[in-house]
Every structure is written in structure tokens, then in C-alpha cells.
C-alpha positions in Angstrom: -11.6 -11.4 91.3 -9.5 -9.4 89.2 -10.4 -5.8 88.1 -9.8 -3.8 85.2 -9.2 -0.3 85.6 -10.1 2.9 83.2 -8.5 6.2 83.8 -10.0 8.5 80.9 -8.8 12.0 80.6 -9.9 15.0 78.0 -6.7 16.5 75.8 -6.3 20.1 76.2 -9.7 20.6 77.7 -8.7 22.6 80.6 -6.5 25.0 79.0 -9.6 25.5 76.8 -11.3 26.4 79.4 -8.6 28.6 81.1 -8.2 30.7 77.4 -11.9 31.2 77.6 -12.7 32.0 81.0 -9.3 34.8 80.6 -10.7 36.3 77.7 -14.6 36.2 79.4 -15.6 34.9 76.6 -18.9 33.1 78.2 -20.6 31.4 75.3 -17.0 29.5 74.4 -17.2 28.4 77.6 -21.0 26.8 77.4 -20.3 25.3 73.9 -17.3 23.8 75.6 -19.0 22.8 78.4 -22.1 21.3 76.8 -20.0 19.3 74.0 -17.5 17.9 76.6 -20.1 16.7 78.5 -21.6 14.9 75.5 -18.4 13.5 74.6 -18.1 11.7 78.4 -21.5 11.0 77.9 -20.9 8.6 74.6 -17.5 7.2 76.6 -19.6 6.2 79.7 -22.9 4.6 77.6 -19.9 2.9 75.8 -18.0 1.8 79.1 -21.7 0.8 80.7 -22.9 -1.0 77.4 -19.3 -3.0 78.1 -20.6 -4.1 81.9 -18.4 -1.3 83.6 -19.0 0.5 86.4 -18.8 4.1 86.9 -16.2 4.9 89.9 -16.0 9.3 89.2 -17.4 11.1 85.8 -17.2 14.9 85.7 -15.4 17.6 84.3 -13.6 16.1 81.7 -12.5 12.6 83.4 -14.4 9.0 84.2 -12.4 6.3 86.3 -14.2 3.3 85.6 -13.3 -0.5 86.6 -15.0 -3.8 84.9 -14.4 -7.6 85.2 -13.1 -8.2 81.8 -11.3 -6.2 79.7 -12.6 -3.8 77.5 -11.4 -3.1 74.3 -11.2 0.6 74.0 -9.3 2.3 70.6 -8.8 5.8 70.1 -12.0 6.4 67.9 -14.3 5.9 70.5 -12.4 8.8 72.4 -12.1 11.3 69.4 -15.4 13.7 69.2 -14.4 15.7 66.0 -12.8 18.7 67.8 -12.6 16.9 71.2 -10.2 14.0 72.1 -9.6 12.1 75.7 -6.5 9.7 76.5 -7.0 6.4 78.1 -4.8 4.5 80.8 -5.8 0.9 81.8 -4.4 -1.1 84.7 -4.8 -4.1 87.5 -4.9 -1.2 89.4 -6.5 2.4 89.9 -3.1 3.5 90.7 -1.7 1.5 87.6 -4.3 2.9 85.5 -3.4 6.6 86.1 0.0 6.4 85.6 -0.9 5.1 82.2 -2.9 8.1 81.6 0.0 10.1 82.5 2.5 8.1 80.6 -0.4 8.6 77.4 -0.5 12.2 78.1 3.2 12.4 78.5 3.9 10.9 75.2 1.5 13.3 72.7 -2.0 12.9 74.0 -5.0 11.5 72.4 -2.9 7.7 73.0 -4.1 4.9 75.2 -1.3 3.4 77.1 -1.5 -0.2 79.7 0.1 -1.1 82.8 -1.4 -4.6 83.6 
């Protein structure tokens, strides 16, 4: 049986976080913490709804892995101020080198390795 593999991955979330915590600036740091965890929220119902499972979700990352592939574009991983990049491969390892590879080249990008 082959398996598709989702490696999903929030833009600039943990520098964010890093700016925030620095300046002790606690409430930035529950707005960003509530709204990213809305964001993976909507990305997992959407994964789910789609017959995924759910391998990891937390912080600001989900590995998932379904049967058949998904089709995933880059408005279901924009949130207004909040984006995510994607990497999808026959493999978990595959499908995080296409997240790095879409982070590499600019961020809020899906890449594929298949």
C-alpha cells in the first residue's frame, strides 16, 4: 500500500515567538499562541475531512500520511497574518526535505518529492 506523506511547517512562527518571549511581552505570546493553534486546528480538520491520519500536531507542525493524495494549495495554509509551508512525499523522510526545500526557497510554498 502506498502512503502519502504531509510535512506541514508554520513560517516565521518561532522567531515570533523568540521576539516576544525577549521582549517579555506575555500577551503577544498567548495571542500567538491561541491563533497558531487555530490555524493547525483548520489544517488538521481539513487533512482528517481528506481521510488522513494524524502522525505529530503541536507547536506549529502536523506530519500526517493518507492513502491517496491530497490536494493541498497554499490558501488552505494562509490564516490572514499566519502562513505554514507544505512538503509531500512517498516518504516521511521525502516529505521533510520538501518542507525544507519550500522553506529554503521563500516560505509559504508547497514543494513534492514523490
Amino acid at each position: 500500500m502506498k502512503l502519502y506523506y504531509y510535512a506541514i511547517d508554520g513560517d516565521d512562527i518561532g522567531a515570533c515567538l523568540e521576539k516576544h518571549a525577549l521582549s517579555n511581552d506575555l500577551e503577544a505570546i498567548r495571542y500567538l499562541s491561541t491563533n497558531v493553534y487555530k490555524c493547525l486546528d483548520n489544517i488538521k480538520t481539513y487533512l482528517e475531512e481528506n481521510s488522513a491520519t494524524i502522525v505529530f500536531c503541536g507547536g506549529d507542525s502536523i506530519l500526517a500520511t493518507s492513502e491517496n493524495r491530497i490536494e493541498i494549495t497554499i490558501d488552505k495554509l494562509t490564516f490572514g497574518e499566519f502562513s505554514f509551508s507544505a512538503g509531500i512525499g512517498d516518504t516521511c523522510c521525502n516529505a521533510t526535505l520538501a518542507l525544507k526545500k519550500a522553506k529554503g526557497l521563500g516560505k509559504k510554498r508547497i514543494e513534492v518529492m514523490l
